[in-house]
Structures are given as C-alpha cells and as structure tokens.
C-alpha positions in Angstrom: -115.7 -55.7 -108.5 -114.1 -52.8 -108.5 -117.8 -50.7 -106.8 -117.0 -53.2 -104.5 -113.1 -52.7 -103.7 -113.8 -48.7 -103.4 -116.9 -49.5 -100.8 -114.7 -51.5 -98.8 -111.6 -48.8 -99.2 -114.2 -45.7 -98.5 -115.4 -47.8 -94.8 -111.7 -48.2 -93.7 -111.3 -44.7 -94.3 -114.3 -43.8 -92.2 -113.2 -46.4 -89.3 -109.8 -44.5 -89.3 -111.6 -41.9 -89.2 -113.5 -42.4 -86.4 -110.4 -43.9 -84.4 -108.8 -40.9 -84.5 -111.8 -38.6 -83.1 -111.4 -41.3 -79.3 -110.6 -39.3 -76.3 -107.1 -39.5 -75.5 -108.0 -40.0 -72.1 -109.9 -43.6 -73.3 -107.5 -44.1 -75.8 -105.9 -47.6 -75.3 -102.3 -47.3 -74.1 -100.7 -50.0 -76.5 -101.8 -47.5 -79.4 -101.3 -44.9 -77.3 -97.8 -45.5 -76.7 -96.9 -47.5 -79.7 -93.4 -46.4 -81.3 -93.8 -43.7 -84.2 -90.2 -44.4 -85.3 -87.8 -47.3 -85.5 -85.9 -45.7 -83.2 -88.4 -45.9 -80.3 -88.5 -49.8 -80.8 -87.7 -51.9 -77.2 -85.0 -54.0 -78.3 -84.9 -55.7 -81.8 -81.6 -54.3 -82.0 -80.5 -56.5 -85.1 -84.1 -55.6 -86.8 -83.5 -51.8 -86.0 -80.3 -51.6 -87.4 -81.0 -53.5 -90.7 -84.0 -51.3 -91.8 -82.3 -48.0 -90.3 -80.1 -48.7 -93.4 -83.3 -49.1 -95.6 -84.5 -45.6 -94.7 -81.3 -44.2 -96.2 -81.4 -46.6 -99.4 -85.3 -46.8 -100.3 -84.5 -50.0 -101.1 -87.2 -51.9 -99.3 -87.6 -55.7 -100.2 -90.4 -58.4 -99.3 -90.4 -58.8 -95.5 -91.4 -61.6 -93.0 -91.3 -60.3 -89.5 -92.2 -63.4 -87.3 -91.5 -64.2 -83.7 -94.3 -64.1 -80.7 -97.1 -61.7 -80.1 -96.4 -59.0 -78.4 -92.7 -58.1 -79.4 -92.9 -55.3 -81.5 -93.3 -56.7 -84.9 -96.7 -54.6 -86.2 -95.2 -51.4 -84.6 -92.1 -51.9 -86.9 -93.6 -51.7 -90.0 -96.1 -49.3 -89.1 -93.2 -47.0 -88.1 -91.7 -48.0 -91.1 -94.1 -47.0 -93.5 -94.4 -43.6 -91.2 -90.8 -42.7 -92.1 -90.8 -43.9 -95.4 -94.3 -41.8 -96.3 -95.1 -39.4 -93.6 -98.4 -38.4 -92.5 -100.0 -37.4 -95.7 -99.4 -40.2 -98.2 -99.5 -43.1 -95.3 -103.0 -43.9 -96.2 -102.1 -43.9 -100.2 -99.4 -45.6 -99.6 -99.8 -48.6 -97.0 -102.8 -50.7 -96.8 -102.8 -53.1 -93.3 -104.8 -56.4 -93.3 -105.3 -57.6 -90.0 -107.1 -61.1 -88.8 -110.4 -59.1 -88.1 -110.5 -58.9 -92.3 -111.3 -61.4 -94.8 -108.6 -62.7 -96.1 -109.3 -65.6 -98.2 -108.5 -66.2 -102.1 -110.9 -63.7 -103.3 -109.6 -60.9 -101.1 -106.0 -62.1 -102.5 -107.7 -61.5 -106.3 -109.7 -58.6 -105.7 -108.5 -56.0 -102.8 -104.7 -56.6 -102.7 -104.8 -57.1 -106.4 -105.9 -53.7 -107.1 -104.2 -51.9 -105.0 -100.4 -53.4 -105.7 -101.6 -52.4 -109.0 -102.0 -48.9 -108.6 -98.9 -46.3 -109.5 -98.1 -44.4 -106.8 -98.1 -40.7 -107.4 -94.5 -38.9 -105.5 -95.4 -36.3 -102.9 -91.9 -36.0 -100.6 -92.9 -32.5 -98.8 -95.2 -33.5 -96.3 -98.0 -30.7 -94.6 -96.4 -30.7 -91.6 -93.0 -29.4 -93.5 -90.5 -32.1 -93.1 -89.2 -34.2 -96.4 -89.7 -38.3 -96.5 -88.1 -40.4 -98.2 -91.4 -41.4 -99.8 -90.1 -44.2 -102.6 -91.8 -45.1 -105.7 -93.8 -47.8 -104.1 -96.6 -49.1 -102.2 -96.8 -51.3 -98.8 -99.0 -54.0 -98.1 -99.1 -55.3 -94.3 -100.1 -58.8 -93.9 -100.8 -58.8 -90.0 -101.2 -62.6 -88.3 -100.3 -64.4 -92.1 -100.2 -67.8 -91.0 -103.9 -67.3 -90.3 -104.2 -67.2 -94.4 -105.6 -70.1 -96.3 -103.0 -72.1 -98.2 -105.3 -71.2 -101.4 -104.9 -68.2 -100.3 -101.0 -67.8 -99.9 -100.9 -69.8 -103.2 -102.4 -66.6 -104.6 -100.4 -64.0 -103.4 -97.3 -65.4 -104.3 -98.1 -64.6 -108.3 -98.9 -60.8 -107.3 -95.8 -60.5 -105.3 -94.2 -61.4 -108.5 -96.3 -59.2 -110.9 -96.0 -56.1 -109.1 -92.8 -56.4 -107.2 -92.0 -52.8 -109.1 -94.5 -50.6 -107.3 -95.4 -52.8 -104.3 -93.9 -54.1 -101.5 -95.1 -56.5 -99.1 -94.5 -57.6 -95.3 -96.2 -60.6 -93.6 -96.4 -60.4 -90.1 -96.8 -63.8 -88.4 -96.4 -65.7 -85.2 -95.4 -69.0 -86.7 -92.9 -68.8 -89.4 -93.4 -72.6 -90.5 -97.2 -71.6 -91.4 -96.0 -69.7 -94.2 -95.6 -71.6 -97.7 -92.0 -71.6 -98.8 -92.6 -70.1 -101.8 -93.3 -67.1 -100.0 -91.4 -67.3 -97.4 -88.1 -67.3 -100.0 -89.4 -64.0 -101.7 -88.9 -62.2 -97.9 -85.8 -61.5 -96.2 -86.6 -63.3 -92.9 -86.8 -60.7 -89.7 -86.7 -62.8 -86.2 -88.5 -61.0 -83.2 -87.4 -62.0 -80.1 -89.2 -61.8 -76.9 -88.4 -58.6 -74.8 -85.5 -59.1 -72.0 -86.6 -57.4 -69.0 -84.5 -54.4 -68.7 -86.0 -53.0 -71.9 -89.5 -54.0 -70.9 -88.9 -52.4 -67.4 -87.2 -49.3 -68.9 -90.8 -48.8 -71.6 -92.6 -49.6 -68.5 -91.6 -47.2 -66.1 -91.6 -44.7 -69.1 -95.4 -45.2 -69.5 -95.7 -45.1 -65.8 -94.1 -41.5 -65.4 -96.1 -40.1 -68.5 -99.3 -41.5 -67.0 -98.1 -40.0 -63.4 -98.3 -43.2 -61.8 -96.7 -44.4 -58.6 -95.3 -47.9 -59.4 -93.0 -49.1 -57.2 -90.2 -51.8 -59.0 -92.0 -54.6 -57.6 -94.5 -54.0 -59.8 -92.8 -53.3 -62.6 -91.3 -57.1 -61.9 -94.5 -58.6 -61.8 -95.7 -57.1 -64.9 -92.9 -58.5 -67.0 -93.4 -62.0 -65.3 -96.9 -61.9 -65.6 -96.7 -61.0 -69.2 -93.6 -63.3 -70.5 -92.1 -61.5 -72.6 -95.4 -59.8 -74.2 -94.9 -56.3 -73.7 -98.7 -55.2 -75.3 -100.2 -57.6 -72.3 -97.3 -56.1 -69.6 -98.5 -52.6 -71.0 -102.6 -53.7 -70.9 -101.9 -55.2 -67.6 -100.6 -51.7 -66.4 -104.0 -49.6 -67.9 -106.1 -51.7 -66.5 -104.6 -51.3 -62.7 -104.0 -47.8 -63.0 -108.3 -47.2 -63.5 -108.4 -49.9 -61.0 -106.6 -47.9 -58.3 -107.8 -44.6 -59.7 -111.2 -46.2 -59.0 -111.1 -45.1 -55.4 -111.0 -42.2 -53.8 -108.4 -41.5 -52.6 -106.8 -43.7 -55.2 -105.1 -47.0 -53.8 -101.5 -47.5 -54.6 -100.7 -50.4 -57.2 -99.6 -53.6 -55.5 -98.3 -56.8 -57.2 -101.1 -58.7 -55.9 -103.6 -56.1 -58.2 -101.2 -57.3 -61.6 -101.9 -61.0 -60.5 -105.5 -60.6 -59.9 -105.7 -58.8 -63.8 -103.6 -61.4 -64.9 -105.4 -64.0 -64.1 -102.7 -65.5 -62.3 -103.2 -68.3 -59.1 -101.7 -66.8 -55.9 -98.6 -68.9 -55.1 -100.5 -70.0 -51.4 -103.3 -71.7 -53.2 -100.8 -73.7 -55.9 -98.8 -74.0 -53.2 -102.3 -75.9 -50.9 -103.0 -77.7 -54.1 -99.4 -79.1 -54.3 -99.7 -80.4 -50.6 -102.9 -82.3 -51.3 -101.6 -84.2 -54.3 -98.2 -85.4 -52.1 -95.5 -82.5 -53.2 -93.4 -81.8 -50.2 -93.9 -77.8 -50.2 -92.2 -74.9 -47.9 -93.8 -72.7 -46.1 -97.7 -73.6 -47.2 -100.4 -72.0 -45.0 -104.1 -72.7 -45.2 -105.9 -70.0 -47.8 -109.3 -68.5 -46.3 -112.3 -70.5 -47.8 -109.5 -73.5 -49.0 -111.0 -77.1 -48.0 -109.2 -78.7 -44.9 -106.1 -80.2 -46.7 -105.8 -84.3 -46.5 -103.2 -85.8 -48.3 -103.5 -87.9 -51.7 -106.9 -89.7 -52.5 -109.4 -89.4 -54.7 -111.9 -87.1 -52.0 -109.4 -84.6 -51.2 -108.4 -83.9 -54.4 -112.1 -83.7 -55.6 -112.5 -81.4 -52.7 -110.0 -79.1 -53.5 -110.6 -79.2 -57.3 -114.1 -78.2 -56.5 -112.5 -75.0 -54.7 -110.3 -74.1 -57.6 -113.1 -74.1 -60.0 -115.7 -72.0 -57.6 -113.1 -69.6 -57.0 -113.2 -69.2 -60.8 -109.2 -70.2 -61.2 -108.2 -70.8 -65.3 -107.9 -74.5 -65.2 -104.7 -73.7 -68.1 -103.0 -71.2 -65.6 -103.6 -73.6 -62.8 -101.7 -76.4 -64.8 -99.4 -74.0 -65.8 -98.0 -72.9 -62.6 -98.6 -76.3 -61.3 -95.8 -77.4 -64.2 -93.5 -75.2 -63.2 -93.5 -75.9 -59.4 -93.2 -79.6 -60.2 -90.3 -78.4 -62.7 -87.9 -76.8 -60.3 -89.0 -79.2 -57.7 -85.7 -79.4 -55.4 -86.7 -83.3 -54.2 -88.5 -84.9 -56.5 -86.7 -87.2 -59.2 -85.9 -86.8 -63.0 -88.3 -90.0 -63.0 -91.2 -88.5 -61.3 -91.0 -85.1 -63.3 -90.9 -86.9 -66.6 -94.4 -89.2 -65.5 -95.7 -85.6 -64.6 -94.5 -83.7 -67.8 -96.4 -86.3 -69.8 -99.5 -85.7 -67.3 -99.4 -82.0 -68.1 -98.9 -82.4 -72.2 -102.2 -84.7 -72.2 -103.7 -82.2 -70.2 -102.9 -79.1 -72.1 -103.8 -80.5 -75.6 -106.8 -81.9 -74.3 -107.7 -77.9 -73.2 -107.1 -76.5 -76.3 -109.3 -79.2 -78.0 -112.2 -77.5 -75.8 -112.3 -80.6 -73.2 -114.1 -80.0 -69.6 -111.7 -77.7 -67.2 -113.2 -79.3 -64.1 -112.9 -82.9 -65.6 -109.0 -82.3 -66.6 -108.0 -80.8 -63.3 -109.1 -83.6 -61.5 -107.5 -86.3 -63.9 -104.3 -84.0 -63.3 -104.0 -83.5 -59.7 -105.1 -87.4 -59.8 -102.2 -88.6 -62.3 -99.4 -86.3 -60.1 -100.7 -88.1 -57.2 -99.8 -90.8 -58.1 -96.7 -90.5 -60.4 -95.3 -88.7 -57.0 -96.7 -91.5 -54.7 -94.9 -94.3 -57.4 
C-alpha cells in the first residue's frame, strides 16, 4: 500500500515537474495569469476579506468553496496555501485532487489517509527570503467534490475527524447540495458568485495590455457575454483569438464576430431567419448567404431550415439557447405563448443532455414553437 502511495506521489512530482519546464509563450493564459495572492482575486469580496483574516490568525478551518465554474474558487485556495506555505514547503504541504484523479473509496483509505497523517515538519524562512506563516498543518484540495462517490464522501468524513490536528481540508464544488451533510457541517460554507462585468472587464483588459493586444471595448463586451459570468472561458476565449489574429500577417485586428465564432455562438441574423420561419414577428431580419428561401410555418420550411442549421455545423444546445431567450424578451408575444414555449425548450434541453439526436430535437422544437405561436 504504501510502495503504492509513494509511486503515485513520486509521478505527480514528475508531472509538476514537467509543467513547469512549458514555454511561457505556450503556456495557457488561465494558469498563466491565475492570482498568486488573495489579493489578486476578481471580486469575491466577502471571501477575500474572511480568509485575509485567516492569514493573520493561522487558524484555518474545513472549507467548502462552491458556486459555478469559472469564478475563482481553485485559484483561492491555491493562493491560499501559497501564502500560508510559500514556495518551498507548498508541495509538502498541499496535496490537490482534481476530477482527472481517482477518487473513489480506496483513494479516500489509502492516498488522503496517509498523507493527513503525516506531521508536518516547520520551515517559515522560505529560499526566496521572505517569512510565511507556514502553520502546523497540512491542506488537502478536493477540486470538483460533488463528483465523489457517496461511499466515498462517507469515508472522508472519519479522516476529517481523525486528523483535524494536522490537516485541513477544502472541497471545491459546483453543486453544494451534492455534498453529504455530514461534511458539508464540518466546513464553513464559502459562496462564489459569478463575476459582475466591471471586474471581468477590468482582469480582461489587464491580460490584454500584458499580452500587447489591441482590444477594442467591444470586445471586451462580448467576451463577458459570451462567457456568462466564467471568467476562465472569457480568458480562454481571448488566447485563442489573439493566435487567431496573430495568425496572419500582418495580424488582423480582434473583432466581436472572431469571439462569437470561438464561442460557438449563432450569429443573431441566422436566430433571427430561424425565428421568422417558425412565425416570431422579428425586426430587422435579412436573408443570411447560403440560408434556405424563408416560408413561413410548416412542416417543409422548417425541415429546410433545420437542415441548414445542422450543415453549417450550429450547437443544436446554443441554437435552443439563444432561441429561448429571444422568445423570452419577446416584446409581442403573450405570457401564454412563452410559457407553451418554455415547456418546449425544458423537454428539449433534458432530452440533449440525455444524448438524444440534435437534428431530431431541433426539428420537434422549431415544430412545437410553431405552433404554440400559431395557437
């Protein structure tokens, strides 16, 4: 068990290892630019200001940092743990479990069991000079917890109990109501909200100017809207145009039609074309190059332009996303209508993440609309 445990340890070391030897120039940017202090955290300003005071204490308890992805809440605790440890006892003194890991009951038993039950050794003068904190305990990051097993969970709560002296632990999840209580009452309860968009804009335009890249504010807004709040896809979004306009020579400047074609996103003219067909009174729609001739309502239209959508390779879950909201904030049509739609659009986006045909439910949607707008 324990060959096993120091195998395992001895290849994370290596990976880090081998992380740290990438190019900065193909270094991701999300990692690139994630936060080495509390301090640099977007927003969170309730989360901040609690664990500022923990920094001066060392009294660290049992954390649950939940709230969606995207939001800051690994970056926390890894900043955390940076402040608390500093650069030479981090790896001694954290150990990060992520959903690319095993984490069933016999993970639980073996890996985090012997390492919450090791004594840490003090070190507060780091290499580089400056003094941490560096408290007589060990961290254990439970990235994406709600992915656990309930065995699994069941398992851990008797080792948070055990060695509650010399380790700490923080779960890190998406969906709070995932965790058992019995865990979930052993953490104070952290709530990570999703970014509002001056502080995304402001982390944002800071990349932008470290990068040296032109982004004019219209950008900038479609990022954040494309993103929703998820500052790691804004971010991602932003990398990926920048090589894309870099691409050429000279290099193109970043429009916000390049963050919608990385997004993924349906241009508003073709939603707009698709809203016609299925009856929806829409300003302003022009014909898109390549778009079927648009007839009204029918079972052939729609077919026709459903057939377009899919060839043009279109996300049939974005398509029904942004077809929801223009049927939301619909000026004309009734509460009545909306609701028979609403239900249309539930069916439809359960049925997609059961793995049903995307062709198949875009056609029963457009279909269903038609004719709850039609009624």
């Amino acid at each position: 068990m324990s060959s096993t445990f120091f195998t395992a340890k001895t290849t994370s070391l290596s990976k880090s290892a081998a992380k740290q030897t990438i190019e900065p120039a193909l270094q991701p940017w999300v990692e690139k630019y994630r936060p080495k202090t509390i301090d640099d955290i977007s927003a969170q300003e309730h989360t901040v200001a609690v664990l500022r005071k923990t920094l001066t204490s060392t009294n660290l308890p049992h954390m649950l940092f939940y709230g969606p992805p995207g939001t800051g809440k690994t970056s926390t605790i890894l900043a955390l743990s940076r402040q608390l440890f500093g650069p030479d006892n981090f790896r001694n003194r954290v150990l990060e479990l992520n959903a690319s890991d095993e984490r069933g009951i016999n993970i639980v038993r073996d890996k985090i069991k012997n390492f919450a039950r090791q004594t840490p050794r003090a070190q507060t003068v780091s290499s580089d000079g400056k003094v941490y904190p560096c408290p007589p305990y060990k961290i254990i990051i439970l990235d994406e917890a709600d992915s656990m097993t309930q065995d699994a969970q069941g398992a851990l709560r008797r080792i948070m109990e055990t060695y509650a002296r010399i380790t700490r632990f923080c779960l890190v999840c998406n969906y709070v109501t995932r965790i058992i209580e019995p865990l979930a009452s052993r953490c104070s309860k952290f709530r990570f909200t999703p970014l509002d968009s001056d502080s995304a804009a402001l982390r944002l335009s800071h990349i932008s100017q470290e990068e040296r890249i032109d982004v004019d504010k219209a950008v900038i807004d479609e990022l954040i809207s494309t993103s929703a709040g998820d500052l790691r896809r804004a971010i991602t979004y932003l990398q990926s145009a920048s090589r894309l306009s870099s691409s050429t020579t000279p290099p193109t400047k970043i429009e916000p039609v390049d963050i919608q074609e990385i997004a993924g996103v349906v241009p508003t003219a073709i939603i707009d074309d698709f809203a016609r067909v299925l009856g929806i009174e829409v300003d302003n729609t022009m014909d898109v190059d390549n778009s079927p001739r648009m007839e009204r309502g029918g079972f052939v239209p729609i077919k026709k332009y459903v057939k377009f959508l899919m060839r043009e390779g279109y996300s049939a879950t974005q398509i029904i996303s942004q077809l929801h909201d223009l049927v939301t904030f619909h000026p004309t049509l009734n509460g009545r209508k909306k609701s028979k739609c609403a239900l249309v659009f539930a069916e439809a986006d359960k049925a997609l993440c059961d793995g049903a045909d995307e062709e198949l439910w875009v056609m029963e949607v457009g279909l269903r609309v038609n004719k709850a707008v039609l009624s």
